[in-house]
C-alpha positions in Angstrom: 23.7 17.1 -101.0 21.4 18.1 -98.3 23.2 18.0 -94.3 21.1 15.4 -93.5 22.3 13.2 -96.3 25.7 14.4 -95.8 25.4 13.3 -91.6 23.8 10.2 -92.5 27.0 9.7 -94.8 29.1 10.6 -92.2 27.2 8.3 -89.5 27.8 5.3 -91.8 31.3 6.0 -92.6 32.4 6.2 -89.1 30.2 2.9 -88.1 31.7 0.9 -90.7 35.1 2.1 -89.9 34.8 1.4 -85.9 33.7 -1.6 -87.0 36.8 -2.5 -89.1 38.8 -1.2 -86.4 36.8 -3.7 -83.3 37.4 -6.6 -85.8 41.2 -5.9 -87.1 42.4 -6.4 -83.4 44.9 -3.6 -84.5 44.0 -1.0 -81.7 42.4 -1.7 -78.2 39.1 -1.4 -78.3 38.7 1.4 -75.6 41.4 3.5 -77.9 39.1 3.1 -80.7 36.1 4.0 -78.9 37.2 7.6 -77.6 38.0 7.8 -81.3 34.5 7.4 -82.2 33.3 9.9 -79.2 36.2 12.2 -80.2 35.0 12.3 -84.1 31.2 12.5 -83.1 31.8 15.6 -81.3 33.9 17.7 -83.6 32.0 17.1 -86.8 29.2 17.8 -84.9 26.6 14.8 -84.9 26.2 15.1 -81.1 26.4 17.8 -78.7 29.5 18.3 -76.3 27.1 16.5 -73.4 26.1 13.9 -75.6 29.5 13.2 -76.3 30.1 12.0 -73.0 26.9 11.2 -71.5 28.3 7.6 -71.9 30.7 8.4 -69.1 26.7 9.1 -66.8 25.1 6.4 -68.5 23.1 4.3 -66.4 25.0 0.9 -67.7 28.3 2.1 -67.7 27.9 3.0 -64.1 26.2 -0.2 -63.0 28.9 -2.3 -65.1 31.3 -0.4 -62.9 29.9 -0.8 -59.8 28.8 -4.5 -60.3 33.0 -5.1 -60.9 33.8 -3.7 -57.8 31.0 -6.3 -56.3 33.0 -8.5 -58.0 36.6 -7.7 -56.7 34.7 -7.9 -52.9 33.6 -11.5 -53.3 37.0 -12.3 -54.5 38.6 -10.1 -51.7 37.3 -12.4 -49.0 37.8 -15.6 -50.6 33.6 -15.9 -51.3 34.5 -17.0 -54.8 37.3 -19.1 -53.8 35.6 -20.8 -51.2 33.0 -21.7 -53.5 35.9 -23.3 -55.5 36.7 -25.4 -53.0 33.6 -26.9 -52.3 33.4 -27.7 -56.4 36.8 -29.4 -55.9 35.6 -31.4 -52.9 31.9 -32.5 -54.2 33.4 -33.7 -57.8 34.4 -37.4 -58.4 37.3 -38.9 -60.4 36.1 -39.1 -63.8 36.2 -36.8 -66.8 31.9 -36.2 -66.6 31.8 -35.0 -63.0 34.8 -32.9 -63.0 33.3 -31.1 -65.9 29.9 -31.2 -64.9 31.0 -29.7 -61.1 32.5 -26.8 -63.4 30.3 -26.1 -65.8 27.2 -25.8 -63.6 28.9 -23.8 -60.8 30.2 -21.9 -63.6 26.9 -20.9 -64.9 25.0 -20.4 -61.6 27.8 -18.3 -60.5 27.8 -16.2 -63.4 24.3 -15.3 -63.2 25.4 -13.0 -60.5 28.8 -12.4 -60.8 30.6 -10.5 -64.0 31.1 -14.1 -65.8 34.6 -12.8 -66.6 35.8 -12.7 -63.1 34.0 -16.2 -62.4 36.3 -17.6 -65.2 39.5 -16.0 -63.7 38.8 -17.4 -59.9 37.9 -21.0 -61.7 40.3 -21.2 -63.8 42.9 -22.2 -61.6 40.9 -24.7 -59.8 39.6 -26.4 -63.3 43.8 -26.8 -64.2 44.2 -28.1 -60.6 41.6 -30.7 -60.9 42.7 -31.5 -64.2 46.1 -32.5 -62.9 44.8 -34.0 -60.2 42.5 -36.8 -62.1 44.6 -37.0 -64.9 42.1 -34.9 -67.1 43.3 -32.8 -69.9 42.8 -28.9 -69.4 41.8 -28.7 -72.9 38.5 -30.6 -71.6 37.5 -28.6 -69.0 38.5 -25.2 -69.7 36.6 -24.5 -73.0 33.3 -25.6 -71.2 33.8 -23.2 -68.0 34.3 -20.8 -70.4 31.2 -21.7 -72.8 29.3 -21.9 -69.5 29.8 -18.8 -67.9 29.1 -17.2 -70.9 25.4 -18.8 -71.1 25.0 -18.6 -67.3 25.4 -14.5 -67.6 22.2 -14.3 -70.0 20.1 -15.3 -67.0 20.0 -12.5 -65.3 20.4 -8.9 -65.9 23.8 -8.4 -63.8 25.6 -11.5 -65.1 27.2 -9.6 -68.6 27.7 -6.0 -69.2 25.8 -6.4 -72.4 22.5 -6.9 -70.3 22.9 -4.0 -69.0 23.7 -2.2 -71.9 21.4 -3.1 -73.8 18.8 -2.4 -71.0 20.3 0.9 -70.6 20.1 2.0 -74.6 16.4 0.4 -74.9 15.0 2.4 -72.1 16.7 5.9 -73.5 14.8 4.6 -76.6 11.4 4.8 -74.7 10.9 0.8 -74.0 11.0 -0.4 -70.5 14.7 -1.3 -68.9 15.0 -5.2 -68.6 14.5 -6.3 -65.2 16.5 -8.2 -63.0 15.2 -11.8 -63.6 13.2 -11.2 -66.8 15.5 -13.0 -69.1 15.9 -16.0 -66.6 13.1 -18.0 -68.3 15.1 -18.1 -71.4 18.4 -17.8 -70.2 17.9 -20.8 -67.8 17.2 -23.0 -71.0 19.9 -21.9 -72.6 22.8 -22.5 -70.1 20.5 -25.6 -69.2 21.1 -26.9 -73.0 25.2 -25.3 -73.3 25.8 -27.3 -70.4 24.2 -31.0 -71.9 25.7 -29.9 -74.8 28.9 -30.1 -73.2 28.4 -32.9 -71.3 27.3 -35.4 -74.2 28.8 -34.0 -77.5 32.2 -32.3 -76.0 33.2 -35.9 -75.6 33.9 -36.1 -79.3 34.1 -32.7 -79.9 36.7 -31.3 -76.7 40.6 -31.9 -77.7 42.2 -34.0 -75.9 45.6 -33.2 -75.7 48.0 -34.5 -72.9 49.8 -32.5 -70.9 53.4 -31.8 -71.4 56.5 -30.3 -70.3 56.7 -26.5 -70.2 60.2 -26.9 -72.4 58.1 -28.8 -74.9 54.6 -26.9 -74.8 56.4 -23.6 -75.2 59.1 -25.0 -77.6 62.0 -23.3 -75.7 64.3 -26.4 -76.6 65.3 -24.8 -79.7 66.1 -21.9 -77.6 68.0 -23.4 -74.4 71.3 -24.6 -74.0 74.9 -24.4 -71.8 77.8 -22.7 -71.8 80.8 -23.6 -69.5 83.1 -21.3 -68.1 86.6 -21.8 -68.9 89.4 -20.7 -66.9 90.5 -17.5 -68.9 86.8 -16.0 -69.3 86.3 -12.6 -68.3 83.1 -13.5 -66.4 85.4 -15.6 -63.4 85.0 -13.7 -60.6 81.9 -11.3 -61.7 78.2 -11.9 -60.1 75.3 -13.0 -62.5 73.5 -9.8 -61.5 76.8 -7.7 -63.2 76.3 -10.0 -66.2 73.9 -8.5 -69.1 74.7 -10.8 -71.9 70.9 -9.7 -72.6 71.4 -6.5 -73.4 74.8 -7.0 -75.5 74.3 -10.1 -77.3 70.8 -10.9 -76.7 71.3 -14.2 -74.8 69.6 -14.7 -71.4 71.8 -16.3 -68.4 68.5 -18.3 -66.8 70.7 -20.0 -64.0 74.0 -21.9 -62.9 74.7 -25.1 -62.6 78.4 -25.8 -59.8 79.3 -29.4 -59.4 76.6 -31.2 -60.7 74.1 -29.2 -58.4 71.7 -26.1 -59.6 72.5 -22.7 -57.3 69.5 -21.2 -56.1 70.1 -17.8 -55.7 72.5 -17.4 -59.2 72.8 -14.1 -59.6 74.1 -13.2 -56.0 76.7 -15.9 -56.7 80.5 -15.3 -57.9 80.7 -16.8 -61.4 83.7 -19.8 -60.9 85.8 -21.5 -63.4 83.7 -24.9 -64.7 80.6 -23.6 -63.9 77.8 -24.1 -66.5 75.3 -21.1 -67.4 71.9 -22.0 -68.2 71.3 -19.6 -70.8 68.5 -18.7 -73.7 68.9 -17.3 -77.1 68.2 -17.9 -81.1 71.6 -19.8 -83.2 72.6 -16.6 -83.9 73.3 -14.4 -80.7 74.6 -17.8 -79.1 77.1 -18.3 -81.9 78.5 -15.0 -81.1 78.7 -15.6 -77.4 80.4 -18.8 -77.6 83.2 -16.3 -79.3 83.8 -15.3 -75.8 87.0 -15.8 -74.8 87.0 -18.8 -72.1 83.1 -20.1 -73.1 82.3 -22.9 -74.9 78.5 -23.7 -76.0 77.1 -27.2 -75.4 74.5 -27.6 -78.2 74.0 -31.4 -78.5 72.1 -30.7 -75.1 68.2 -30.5 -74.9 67.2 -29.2 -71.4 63.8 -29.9 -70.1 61.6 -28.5 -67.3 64.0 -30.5 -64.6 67.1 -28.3 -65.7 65.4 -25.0 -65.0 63.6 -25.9 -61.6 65.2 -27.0 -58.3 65.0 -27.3 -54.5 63.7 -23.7 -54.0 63.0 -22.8 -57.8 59.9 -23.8 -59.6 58.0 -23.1 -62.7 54.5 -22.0 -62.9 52.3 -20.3 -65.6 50.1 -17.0 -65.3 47.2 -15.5 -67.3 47.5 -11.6 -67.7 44.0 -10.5 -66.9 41.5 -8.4 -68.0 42.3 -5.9 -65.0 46.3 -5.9 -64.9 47.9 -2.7 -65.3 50.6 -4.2 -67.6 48.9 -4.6 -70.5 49.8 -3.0 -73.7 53.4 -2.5 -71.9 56.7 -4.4 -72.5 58.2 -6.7 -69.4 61.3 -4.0 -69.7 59.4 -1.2 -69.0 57.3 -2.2 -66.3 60.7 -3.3 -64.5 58.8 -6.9 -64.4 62.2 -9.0 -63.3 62.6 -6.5 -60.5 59.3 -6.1 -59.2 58.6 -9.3 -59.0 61.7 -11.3 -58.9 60.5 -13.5 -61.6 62.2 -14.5 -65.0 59.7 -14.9 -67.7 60.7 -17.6 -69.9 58.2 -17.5 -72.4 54.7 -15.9 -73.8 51.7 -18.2 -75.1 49.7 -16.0 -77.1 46.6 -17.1 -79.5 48.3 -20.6 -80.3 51.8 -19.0 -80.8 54.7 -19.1 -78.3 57.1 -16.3 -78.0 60.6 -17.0 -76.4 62.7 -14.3 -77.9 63.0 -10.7 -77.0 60.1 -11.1 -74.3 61.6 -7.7 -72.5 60.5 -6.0 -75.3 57.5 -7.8 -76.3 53.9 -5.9 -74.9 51.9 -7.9 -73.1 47.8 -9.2 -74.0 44.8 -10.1 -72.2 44.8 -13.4 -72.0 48.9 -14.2 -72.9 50.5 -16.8 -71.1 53.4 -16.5 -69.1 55.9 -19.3 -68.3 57.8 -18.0 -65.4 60.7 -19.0 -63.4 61.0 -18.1 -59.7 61.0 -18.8 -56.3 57.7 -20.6 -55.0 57.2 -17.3 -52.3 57.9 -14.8 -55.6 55.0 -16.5 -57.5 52.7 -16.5 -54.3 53.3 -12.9 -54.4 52.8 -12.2 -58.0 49.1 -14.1 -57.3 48.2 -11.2 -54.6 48.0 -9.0 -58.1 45.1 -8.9 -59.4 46.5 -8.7 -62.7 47.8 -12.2 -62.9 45.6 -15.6 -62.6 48.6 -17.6 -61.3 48.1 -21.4 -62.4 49.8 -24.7 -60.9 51.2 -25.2 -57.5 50.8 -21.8 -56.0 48.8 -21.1 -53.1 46.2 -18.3 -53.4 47.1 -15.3 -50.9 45.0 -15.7 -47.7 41.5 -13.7 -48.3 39.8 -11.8 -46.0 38.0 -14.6 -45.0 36.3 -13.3 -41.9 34.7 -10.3 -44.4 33.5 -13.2 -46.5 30.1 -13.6 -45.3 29.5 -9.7 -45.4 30.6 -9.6 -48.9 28.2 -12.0 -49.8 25.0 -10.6 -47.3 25.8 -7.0 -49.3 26.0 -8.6 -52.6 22.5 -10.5 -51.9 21.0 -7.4 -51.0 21.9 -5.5 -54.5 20.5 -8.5 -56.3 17.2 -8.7 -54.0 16.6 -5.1 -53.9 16.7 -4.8 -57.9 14.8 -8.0 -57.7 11.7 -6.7 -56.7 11.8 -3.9 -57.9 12.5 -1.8 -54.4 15.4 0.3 -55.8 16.7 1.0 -59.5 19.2 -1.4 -60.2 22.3 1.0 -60.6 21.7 2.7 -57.3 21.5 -0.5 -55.6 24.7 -1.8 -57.2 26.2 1.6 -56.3 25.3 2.1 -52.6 26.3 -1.8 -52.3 30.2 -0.8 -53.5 29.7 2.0 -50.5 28.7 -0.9 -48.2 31.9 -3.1 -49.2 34.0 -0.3 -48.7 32.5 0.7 -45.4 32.3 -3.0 -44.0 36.1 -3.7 -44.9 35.3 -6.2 -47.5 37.8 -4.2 -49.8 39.8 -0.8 -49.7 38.8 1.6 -52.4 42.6 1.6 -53.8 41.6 -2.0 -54.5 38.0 -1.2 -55.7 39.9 0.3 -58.4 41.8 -2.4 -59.3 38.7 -4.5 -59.8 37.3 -2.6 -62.3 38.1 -3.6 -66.2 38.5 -0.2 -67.2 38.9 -0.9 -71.0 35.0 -1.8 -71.0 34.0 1.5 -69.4 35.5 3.1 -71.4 34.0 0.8 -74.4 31.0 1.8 -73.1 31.7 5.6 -73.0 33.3 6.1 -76.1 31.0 3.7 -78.4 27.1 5.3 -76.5 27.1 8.2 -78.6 27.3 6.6 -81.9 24.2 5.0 -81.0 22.6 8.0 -80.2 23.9 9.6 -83.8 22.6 6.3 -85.5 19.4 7.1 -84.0 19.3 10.7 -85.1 20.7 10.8 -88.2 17.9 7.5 -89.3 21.1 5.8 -90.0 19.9 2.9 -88.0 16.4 3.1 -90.0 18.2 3.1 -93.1 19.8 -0.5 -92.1 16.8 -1.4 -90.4 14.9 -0.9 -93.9 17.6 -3.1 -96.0 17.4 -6.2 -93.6 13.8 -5.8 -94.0 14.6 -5.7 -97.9 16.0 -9.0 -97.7 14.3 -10.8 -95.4 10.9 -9.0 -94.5 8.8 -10.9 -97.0 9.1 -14.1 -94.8 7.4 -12.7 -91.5 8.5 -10.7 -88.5 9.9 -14.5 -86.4 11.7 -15.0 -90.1 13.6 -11.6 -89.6 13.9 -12.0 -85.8 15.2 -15.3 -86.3 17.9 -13.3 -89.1 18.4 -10.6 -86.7 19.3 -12.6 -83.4 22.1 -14.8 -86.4 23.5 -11.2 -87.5 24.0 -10.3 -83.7 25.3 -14.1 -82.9 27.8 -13.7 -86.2 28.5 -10.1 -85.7 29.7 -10.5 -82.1 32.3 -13.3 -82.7 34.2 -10.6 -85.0 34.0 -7.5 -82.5 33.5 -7.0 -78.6 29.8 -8.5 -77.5 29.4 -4.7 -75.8 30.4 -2.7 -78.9 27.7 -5.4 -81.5 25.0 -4.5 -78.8 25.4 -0.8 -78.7 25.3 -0.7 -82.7 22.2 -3.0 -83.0 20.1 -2.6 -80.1 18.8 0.9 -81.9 18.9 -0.9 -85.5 16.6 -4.0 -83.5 14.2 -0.8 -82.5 14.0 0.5 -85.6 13.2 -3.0 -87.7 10.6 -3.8 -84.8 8.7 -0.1 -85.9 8.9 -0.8 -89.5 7.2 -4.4 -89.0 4.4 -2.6 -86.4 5.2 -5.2 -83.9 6.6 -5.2 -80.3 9.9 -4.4 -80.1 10.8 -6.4 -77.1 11.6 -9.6 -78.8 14.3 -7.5 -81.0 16.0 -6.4 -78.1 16.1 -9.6 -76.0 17.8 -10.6 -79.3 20.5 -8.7 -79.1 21.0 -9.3 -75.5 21.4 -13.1 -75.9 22.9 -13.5 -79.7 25.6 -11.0 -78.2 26.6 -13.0 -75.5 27.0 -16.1 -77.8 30.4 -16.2 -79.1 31.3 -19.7 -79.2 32.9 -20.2 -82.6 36.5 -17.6 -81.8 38.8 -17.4 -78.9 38.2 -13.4 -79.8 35.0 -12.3 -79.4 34.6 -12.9 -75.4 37.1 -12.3 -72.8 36.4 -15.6 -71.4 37.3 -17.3 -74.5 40.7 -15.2 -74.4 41.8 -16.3 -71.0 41.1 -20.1 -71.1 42.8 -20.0 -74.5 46.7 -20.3 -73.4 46.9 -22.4 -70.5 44.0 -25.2 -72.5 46.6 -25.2 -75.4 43.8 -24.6 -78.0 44.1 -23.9 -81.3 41.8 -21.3 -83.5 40.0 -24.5 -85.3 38.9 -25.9 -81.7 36.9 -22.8 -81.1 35.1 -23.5 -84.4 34.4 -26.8 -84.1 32.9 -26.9 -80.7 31.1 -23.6 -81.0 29.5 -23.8 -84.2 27.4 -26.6 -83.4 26.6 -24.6 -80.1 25.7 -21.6 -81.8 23.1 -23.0 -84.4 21.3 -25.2 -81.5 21.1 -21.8 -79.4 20.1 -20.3 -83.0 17.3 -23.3 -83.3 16.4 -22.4 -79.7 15.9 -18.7 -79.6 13.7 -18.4 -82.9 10.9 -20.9 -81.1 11.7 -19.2 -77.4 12.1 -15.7 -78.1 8.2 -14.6 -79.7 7.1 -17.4 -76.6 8.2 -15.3 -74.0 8.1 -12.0 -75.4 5.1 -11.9 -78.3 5.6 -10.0 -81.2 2.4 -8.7 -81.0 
């Protein structure tokens, strides 16, 4: 076997495995990236500074920067403030609510990562919901639908614009400019948007709103215990109390004549009193062995028995940016640092209610937490959490506002027309935030989804490896195989469904950086422009409509819309083949394959 056969070998063994790996869910995506970098460069397909010229690479820098840009509008409330004018300019009824969201949503995300215009809406969309008496599984699939077709109109409103820019232009084709996909991509958030509008209707669950208790099913889980007069816990604070750690039963508050305590665990335990506590049949079973307790289980506690004058419930979204994720509530010290007792995890239609202090945390889980109202008003200052319900946002920087938005203007202008290369705009417009107070850089940091730089990173060299090795000629050839006998729009139109089908398995960023070379490489063997192939990619990877895993957006709304995996499917499907229809007439309009 010659060493180019054996690299090629090699190449295609270590796609197809990154690709099982982005699919499984079974490792974070950045982890398995710097495990494709990290296996590139010692067997030796790419040179030490190829191996990390995805760390320089134009996209992963703009990404970066335009994050930041990002964390400055929401910073100063710009975002926010938009939200309240959304919330003030739509009506009563079910079609303007969704209408005010889904178009704002869209527009917005044409210049704002689409990602962080889903995690500033998202509370206003479940606040309007309640408000009108809408369901949030109405309105929180379509923001999330919309944001995702309103970041294909221009280059800066999805990573995977950029990236795909980025890995066209080291291929020799001319970087995308700024509003070049807006004819396009204004037709398709144009029709996502009707779409929504006339057959989400039918199509949207509709699911009333319940109790927290209920939603989460912690009534199986909840229960009393009184304390006699000859228990060993008369006379001992709640804070001294870890029936937690020794029996696995959680003391969630205590109830004294009739009246819930407020601040429980500062409080002297007293004979009659009745513990609020959580925990499977077994572990309560063995507590009510205790001497001097005695377990109540005929009673089925609801959202009432866990809140009072001064403690309240609320749910919050761990975000794409928090720090906590992949970590356990117990390690992070989360009861301690933030005063908060979580109750409960939503995660991908299942609810968690046992052993939470151990349990690592998701993009995207759910939290039901218990606390005090000026607790959960501090836990929405992180940036980590998208606090839902009755919590006040913490006061922006609201007199930085209209400088965060004048320097964001500017980036997007200067690209524009050309005047200055896209990333160095976006750069020098992070040094203006900074400098003009719209952000410190500590929290410039905290805006930045670092999983997708290093995505970006770890995954560039294996396109570069594709490239060299032919690997991406080889697939490029057996698509052709298939499908070339039927006419280059016949195999664009198969290309741009491979991406769109591709991308609801696996991260939209990771399906662009695999096919954008392959798209090159099919475009050369037909003898026609390759444009058309890569625009593509750039919109079929931004279209994941038919999973709640393929886009972040689609993670977050997931939880607090109480979807299910089938809604995903039957709303995005349809959308998918009409944006399928669309972009085989569209895409060799705008960009001619010849």
């Amino acid at each position: 076997m010659t060493p180019e056969r054996l690299d090629l070998l090699v190449v295609g063994a270590i796609t197809a495995g990154a690709v099982a790996l982005f699919a499984s869910g079974r490792l974070r995506i950045d982890l398995v990236a710097l495990c494709v970098l990290a296996v590139l460069g010692l067997t030796g397909l790419v040179t030490p500074e190829e191996a990390i010229s995805g760390f320089a690479n134009e996209a992963t820098v703009t990404v970066l920067a335009m994050l930041i840009l990002a964390g400055g509008l929401t910073r100063t409330g710009a975002t926010a403030a938009l939200g309240r004018l959304i919330g003030r300019a739509t009506g009563d009824s079910r079609w303007q609510v969704l209408a005010g969201l889904t178009v704002s949503g869209a527009v917005l995300s044409a210049f704002v990562n689409n990602t962080a215009v889903v995690a500033v809406l998202l509370p206003l969309a479940v606040k309007l919901g309640q408000d009108r008496g809408i369901p949030a599984s109405q309105l929180l699939m379509p923001l999330s639908f919309a944001c995702m077709a309103g970041g294909t109109i221009t280059l800066i409103g999805t990573s995977t614009n950029l990236l795909v820019s980025a890995l066209a232009a080291r291929q020799g084709q001319p970087p995308i400019s700024m509003f070049e996909l807006s004819p396009v991509g204004l037709i398709f958030a144009g029709v996502t948007v009707a779409y929504l509008l006339v057959a989400g209707r039918w199509l949207l669950p509709g699911r009333a709103a319940r109790q927290y208790t209920e939603r989460y099913r912690l009534r199986d889980y909840l229960t009393e215990l009184v304390v006699g007069l000859n228990s060993n816990l008369v006379g001992r604070r709640l804070s001294e109390v870890d029936l937690e750690k020794d029996y696995g039963v959680e003391v969630l508050g205590v109830i004294r004549d009739g009246a819930r305590i407020g601040r429980a665990r500062d409080v002297e335990i007293a004979p009659g009193d009745v513990l609020l506590v959580r925990g499977t049949v077994q572990p309560l079973l063995e507590v009510k062995e205790l001497p001097g307790l005695s377990l109540k289980p005929e009673v089925m506690l609801g959202d009432e028995d866990l809140t009072s004058e001064d403690v309240v419930l609320a749910e919050a979204v761990l975000s794409p940016t928090s720090r906590l994720r992949g970590r356990t509530p117990r390690s992070v010290f989360f009861r301690q640092r933030f005063n908060l007792t979580i109750l409960a995890i939503q995660r991908q239609g299942r609810s968690l209610a046992t052993r939470l202090a151990d349990t690592p945390l998701h993009v995207g889980d759910t939290l039901l937490l218990q606390g005090r109202r000026a607790h959960l008003e501090e836990l929405a200052q992180d940036s980590g959490f998208i606090v839902l319900g009755e919590v006040d946002a913490p006061p922006p920087r609201r007199r930085r506002m209209w400088v965060a938005v004048a320097v964001m203007a500017a980036v997007v202008g200067l690209a524009g027309v050309g005047l200055v290369p896209i990333v160095l705009a976006s750069v020098s417009g992070v040094a203006g935030m900074v400098l003009l107070g719209c952000l410190t850089m500590e929290e410039a940091y905290e805006s930045v989804e670092w999983s997708v730089i290093f995505l970006l990173a770890g995954v560039i060299p294996l396109g570069i490896a594709m490239e060299r090795t032919g690997a991406a000629r080889l697939v490029a050839e057996a698509t052709l195989a298939g499908v070339g006998w039927l006419g280059p729009v016949a195999v664009l139109s198969a290309f741009y469904l491979l991406t769109s089908l591709l991308t609801e398995l696996m991260s939209n960023n990771a399906t662009a950086i695999l096919l954008t070379p392959i798209a090159i490489a099919i475009a050369a063997q037909l003898d026609v422009d390759p444009r058309p192939f890569v625009m593509a990619v750039a919109f079929a990877a931004s279209a994941s409509f038919m999973t709640p895993l393929g886009y972040q957006t689609n993670a977050l709304v997931y939880g607090p819309g109480g979807y299910r995996y089938a809604d995903y499917l039957r709303v995005g499907a349809p959308l998918n083949l009409v944006l399928w229809g669309l972009a085989t007439l569209l895409l060799p309009v705008f960009w001619p394959l010849r």
